[in-house]
N, C-alpha and C positions, 0 to 999 in steps of 0.2 A: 504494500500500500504506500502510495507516496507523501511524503509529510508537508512538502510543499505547494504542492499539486501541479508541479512542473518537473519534469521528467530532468532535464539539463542540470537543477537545480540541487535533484538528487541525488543523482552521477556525482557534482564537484562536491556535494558533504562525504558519501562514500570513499573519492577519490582522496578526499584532504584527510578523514580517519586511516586510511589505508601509509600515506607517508608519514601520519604523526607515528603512527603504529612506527614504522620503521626506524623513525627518530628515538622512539622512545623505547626501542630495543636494542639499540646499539648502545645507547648511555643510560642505560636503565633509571629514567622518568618515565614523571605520570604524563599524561596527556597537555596539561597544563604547561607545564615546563619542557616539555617536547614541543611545544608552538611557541612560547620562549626562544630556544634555541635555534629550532628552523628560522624562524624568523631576523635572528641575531645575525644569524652565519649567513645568510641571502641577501640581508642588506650589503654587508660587508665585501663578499665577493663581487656582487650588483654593482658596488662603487668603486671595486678594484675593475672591472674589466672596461674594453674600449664600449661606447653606447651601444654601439651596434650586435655587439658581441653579447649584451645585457640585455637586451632585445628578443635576441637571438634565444637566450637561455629563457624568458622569462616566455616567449610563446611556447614551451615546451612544458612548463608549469599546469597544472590542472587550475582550474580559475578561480578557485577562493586561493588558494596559495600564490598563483600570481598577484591576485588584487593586493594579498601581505609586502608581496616582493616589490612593488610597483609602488607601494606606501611611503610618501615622503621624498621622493627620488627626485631627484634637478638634475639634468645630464651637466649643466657647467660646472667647470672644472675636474671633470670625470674624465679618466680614471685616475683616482686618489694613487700614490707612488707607494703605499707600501708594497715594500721589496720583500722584509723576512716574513718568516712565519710571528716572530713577536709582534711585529709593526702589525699584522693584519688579527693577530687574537686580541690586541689594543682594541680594535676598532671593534672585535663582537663583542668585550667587555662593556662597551660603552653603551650597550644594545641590550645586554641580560639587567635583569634586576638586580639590584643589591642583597646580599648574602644569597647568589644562584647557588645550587648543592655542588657547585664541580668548577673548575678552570677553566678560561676559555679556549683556550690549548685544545684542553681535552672533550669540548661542546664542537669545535671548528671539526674535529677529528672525525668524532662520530657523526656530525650533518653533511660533512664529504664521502662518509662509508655510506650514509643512509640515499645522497643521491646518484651514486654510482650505482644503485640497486636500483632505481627507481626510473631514471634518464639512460635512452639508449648509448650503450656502450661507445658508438663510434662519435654523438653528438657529445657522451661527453671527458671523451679523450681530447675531441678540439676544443674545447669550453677550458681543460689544461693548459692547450697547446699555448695558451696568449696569458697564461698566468706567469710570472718568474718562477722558476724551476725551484727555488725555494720554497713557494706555496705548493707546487705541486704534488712536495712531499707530505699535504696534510691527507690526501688520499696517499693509503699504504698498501 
């Protein structure tokens, strides 16, 4: 039975429980703090990549999780230069709540595992390809 009474509408709730689910088995969170962190870590790679590239990822997105990823975004001055992997867990710290249960290290880690799961493998080997080779070590 549909809860909305629009089929599309249904799909993206399914669609967004389905990658929290993943989020929040890779870093073992509840549902709450798995939309926390997705959220944290999308921003932050969203404003490390060139627009077009952010674009590129974000139509790939199921559409309530887009609309998260699309949240607050100004393409100028994009893409932000963090290089290392510290520079860029800075930036999902700035995104979690105050006393989040875990590092953002270890939130960046696990929302790279969880959309290497979820995004196909060859869109997002080049979604890498344009990160510095630094980041890209946050998928392992």
């Amino acid at each position: 039975m549909s809860t909305s009474g629009l089929a599309v509408l249904d799909h993206t709730v399914q669609e967004t429980n389905v990658w929290l689910k993943a989020v929040g088995e890779q870093l073992q969170l509840d549902r709450h703090d798995s939309y926390i962190a997705l959220r944290a870590v999308l921003h932050a790679l969203r404003d490390r990549l060139p627009p077009e590239v952010a674009v590129h990822l974000g139509a790939q997105l199921p559409m309530l999780i887009r609309g998260l990823y699309y949240e607050g975004w100004h393409m100028a001055g994009k893409p932000t230069k963090d290089r290392s992997v510290q520079e860029f867990s800075e930036h999902v710290l700035k995104e979690l709540r105050p006393q989040f249960p875990m590092d953002a290290l270890t939130v960046s880690r696990g929302v790279f595992e969880a959309l290497w799961q979820k995004l196909d493998p060859g869109e997002f080997a080049k979604l890498m390809d344009h990160l510095p080779a630094s980041l890209r070590t946050l998928r392992s």
